[in-house]
C-alpha positions as CSV (number, residue, x, y, z in Angstrom):
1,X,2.1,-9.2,24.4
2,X,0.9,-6.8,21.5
3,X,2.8,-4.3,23.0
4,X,5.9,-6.1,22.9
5,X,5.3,-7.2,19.4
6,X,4.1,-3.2,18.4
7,X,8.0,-2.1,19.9
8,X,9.9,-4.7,17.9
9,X,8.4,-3.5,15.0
10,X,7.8,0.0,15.7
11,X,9.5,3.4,16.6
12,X,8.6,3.6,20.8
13,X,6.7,7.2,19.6
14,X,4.9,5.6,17.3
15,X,3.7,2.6,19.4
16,X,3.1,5.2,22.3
17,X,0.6,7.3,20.3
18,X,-0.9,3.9,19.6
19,X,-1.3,2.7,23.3
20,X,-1.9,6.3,23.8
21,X,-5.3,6.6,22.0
22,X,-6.3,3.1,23.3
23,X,-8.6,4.9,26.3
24,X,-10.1,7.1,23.6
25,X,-11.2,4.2,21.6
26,X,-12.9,2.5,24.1
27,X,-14.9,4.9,25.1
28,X,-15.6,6.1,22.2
29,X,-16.8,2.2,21.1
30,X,-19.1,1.9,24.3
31,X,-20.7,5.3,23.4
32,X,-21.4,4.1,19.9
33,X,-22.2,0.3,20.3
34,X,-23.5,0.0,24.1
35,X,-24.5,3.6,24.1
36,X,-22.9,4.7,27.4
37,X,-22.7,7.9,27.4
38,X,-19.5,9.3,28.3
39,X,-19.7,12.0,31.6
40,X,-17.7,14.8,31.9
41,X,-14.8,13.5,33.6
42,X,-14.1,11.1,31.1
43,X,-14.6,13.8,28.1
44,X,-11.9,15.8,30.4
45,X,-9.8,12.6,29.7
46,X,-10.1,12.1,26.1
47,X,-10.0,16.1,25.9
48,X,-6.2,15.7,27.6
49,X,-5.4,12.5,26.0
50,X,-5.8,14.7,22.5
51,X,-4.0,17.2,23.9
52,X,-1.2,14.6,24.5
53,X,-1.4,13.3,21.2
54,X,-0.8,16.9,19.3
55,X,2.3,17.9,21.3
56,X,3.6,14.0,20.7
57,X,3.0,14.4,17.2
58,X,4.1,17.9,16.8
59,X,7.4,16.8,18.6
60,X,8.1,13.3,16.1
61,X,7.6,16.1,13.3
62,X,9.7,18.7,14.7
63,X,12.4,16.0,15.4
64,X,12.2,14.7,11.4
65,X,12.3,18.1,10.4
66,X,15.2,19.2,12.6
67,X,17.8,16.4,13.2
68,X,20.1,16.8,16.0
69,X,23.0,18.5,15.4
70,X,26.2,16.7,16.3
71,X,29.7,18.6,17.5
72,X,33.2,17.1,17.3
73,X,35.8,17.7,19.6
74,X,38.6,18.5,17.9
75,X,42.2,17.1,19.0
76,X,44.5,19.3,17.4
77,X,46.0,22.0,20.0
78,X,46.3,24.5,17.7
79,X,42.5,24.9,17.3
């Protein structure tokens, strides 16, 4: 349900980095209020997960910063 709210009022990539992060968060809340401390796998995890983050990032920014570039056909037969 917050999902589906999130995408009608959101870009998909920004409401992906969102449910994206969500694992990270909870750990990272457990660690801090119930003090389970995370083990390696799960620092592997978050250690992709931020990974995954960057590159979606650097891709929304690349994409503002260069906008697709669009070719017309042409229907004139002397081109």
């Amino acid at each position: 349900m917050a999902l589906v709210f999130a995408l009608s009022r959101l870009s998909a990539g920004t409401a992906g980095l969102g449910t994206l992060a969500n694992p990270v968060v909870g750990v990272l809340a457990a660690w801090a209020q119930l003090g389970e401390v995370p083990d390696l796998t799960e620092a592997i995890g978050m250690g992709l997960i931020g990974v995954a983050l960057a590159f979606n990032a650097l891709q929304a920014l690349y994409s503002a910063q260069n906008p697709p570039r669009v070719v017309v056909a042409s229907t004139d037969p002397k081109i």
